[in-house]
VEXDREN-2710 file (C-alpha; in Angstrom, 1 decimal):
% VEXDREN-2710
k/r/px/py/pz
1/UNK/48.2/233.4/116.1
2/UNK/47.4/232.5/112.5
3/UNK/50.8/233.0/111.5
4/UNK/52.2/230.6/114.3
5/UNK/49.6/227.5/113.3
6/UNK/50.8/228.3/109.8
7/UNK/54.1/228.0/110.5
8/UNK/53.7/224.3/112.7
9/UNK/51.7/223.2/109.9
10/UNK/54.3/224.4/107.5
11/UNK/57.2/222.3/109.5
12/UNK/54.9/219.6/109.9
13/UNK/54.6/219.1/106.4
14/UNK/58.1/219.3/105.8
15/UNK/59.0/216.9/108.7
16/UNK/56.8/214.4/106.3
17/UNK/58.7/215.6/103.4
18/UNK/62.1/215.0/105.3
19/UNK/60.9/211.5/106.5
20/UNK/60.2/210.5/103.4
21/UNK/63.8/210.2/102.3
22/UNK/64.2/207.2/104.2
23/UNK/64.6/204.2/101.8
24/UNK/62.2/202.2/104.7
25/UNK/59.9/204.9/104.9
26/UNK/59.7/205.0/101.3
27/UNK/59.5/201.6/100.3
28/UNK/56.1/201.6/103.3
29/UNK/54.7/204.7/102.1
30/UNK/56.1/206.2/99.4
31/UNK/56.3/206.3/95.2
32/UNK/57.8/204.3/93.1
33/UNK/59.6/208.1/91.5
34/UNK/60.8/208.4/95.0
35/UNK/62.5/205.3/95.0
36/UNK/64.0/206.2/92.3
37/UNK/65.5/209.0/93.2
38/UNK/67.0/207.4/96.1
39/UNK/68.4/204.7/93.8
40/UNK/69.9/206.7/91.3
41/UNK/71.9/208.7/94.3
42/UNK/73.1/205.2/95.7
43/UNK/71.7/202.0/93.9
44/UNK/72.7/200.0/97.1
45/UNK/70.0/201.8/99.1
46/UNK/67.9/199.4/97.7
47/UNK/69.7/196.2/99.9
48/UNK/70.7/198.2/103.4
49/UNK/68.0/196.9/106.6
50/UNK/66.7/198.7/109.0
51/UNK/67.7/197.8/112.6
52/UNK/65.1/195.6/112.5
53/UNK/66.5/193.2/109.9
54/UNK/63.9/194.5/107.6
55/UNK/64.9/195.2/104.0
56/UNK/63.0/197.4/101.9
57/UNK/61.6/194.9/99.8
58/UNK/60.0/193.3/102.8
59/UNK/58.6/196.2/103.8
60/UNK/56.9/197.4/100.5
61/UNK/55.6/193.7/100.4
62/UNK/54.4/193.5/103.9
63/UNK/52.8/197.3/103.5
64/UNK/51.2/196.1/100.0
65/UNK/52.8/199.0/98.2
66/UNK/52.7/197.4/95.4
67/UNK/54.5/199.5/92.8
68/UNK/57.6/200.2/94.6
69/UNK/58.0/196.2/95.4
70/UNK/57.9/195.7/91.9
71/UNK/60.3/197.7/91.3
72/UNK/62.5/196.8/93.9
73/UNK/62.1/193.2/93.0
74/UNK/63.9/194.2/89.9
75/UNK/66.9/195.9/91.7
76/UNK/67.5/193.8/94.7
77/UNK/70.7/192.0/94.8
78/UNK/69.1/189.1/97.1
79/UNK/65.3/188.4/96.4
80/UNK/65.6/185.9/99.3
81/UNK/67.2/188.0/101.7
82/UNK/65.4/186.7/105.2
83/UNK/64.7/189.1/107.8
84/UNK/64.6/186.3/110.6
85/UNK/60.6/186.5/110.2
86/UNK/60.7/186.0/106.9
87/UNK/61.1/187.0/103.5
88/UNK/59.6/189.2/101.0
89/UNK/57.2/185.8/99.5
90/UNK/55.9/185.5/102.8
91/UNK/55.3/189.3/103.7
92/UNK/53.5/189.4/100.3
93/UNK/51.2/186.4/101.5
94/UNK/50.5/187.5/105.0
95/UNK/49.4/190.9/102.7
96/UNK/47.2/188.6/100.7
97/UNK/49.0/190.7/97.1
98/UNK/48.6/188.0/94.7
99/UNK/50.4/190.2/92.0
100/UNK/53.2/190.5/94.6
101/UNK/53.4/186.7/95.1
102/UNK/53.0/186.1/91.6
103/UNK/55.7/188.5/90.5
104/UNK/58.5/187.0/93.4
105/UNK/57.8/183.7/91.7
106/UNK/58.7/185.3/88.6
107/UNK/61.8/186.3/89.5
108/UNK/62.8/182.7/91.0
109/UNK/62.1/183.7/94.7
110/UNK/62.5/180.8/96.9
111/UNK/59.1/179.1/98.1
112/UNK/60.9/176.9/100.8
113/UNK/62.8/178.6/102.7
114/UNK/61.6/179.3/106.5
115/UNK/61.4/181.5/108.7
116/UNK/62.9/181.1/112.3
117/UNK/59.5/179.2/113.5
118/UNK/60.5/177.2/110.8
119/UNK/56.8/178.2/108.8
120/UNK/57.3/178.4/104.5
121/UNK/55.2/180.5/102.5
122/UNK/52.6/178.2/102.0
123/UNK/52.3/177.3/105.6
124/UNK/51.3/180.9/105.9
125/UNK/49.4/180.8/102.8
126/UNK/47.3/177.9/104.8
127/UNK/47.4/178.9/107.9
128/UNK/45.9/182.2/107.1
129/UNK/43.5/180.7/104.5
130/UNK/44.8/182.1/101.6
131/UNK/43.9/179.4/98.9
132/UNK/44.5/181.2/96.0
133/UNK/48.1/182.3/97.1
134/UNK/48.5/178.8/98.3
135/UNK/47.3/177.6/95.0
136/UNK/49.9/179.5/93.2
137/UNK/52.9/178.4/95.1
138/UNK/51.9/174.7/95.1
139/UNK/51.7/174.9/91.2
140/UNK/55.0/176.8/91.2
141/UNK/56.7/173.7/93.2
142/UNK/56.6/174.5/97.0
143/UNK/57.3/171.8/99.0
144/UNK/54.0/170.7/100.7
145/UNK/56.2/168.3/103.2
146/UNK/58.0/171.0/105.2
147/UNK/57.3/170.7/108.7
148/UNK/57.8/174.2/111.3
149/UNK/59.5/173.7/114.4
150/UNK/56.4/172.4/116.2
151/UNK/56.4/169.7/113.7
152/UNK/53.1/170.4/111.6
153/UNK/52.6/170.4/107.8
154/UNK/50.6/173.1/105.5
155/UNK/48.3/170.2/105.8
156/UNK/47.6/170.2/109.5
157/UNK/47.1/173.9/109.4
158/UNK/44.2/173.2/106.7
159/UNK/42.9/170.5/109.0
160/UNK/42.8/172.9/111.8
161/UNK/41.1/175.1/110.0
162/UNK/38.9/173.3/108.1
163/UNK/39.9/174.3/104.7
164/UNK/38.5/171.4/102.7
165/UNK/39.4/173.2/99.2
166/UNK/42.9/173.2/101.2
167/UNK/43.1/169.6/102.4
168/UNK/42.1/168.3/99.1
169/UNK/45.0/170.7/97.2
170/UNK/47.9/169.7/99.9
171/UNK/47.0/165.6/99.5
172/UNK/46.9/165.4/95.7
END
């Protein structure tokens, strides 16, 4: 009996082990030396999606693993790259990382472009309260004006929500 839970736990743990070697397991879970290895075996690993239209980048942002976004910030050939709900800038926002933002900025991420409801980054910055992510991208020139599909500002999302600190930022 021993023997058998030994052996399930034993395939278990390589199962995890196996699973791991997804790039899109990796980039939710996994180290930034296991990214590696994956990128020195194919360096375009790094830009494939998933069958949800997720690229890894998104994914590491959305998850917060913060050290393999970083690096895969570095090796992407499309920082922008929109999954149809957004991109990486906005997956680090909804995950509140304000290293993450900060570093997609760095590397000349675009703050305007929308996702298909037509919401930015900072719209999600605002909308989810966020001020000091929403403080960052205003500084680093997103476009306050940009209106979703339903027609509404950053603006009208701080109205609704009562962000005064917000309102005051998005009508400077």
């Amino acid at each position: 009996m021993k023997a058998g839970v030994f052996l399930f736990i034993s395939l278990l743990s390589f199962a995890k082990i196996t699973a791991q070697e997804s790039v899109f397991d990796v980039a939710r879970y996994g180290t930034v030396q296991q990214m590696e290895n994956l990128f020195r075996k194919n360096p375009d690993v790094v830009n494939e999606i998933d069958s949800k239209k997720f690229s890894p980048l998104i994914l590491a942002c959305y998850r917060g693993n913060e050290n393999v976004a970083m690096f895969l910030i570095e090796k992407v050939k499309d920082i922008d790259y929109t999954s149809g709900m957004g991109t990486a800038l906005m997956a680090a926002v909804m995950n509140g990382n304000l290293k993450l933002v900060e570093q997609l900025i760095a590397h000349k991420a675009n703050l305007n472009i929308a996702d298909k409801d037509g919401k930015t980054a900072l719209i999600y910055a605002v909308f989810f309260n966020k001020n000091e992510i929403a403080k960052m991208l205003i500084a680093a020139g997103a476009d306050k004006m940009i209106k979703d599909n339903d027609g509404k500002k950053a603006i009208d999302f701080a109205e609704f929500n009562s962000n005064t600190e917000l309102i005051i930022l998005l009508t400077k």
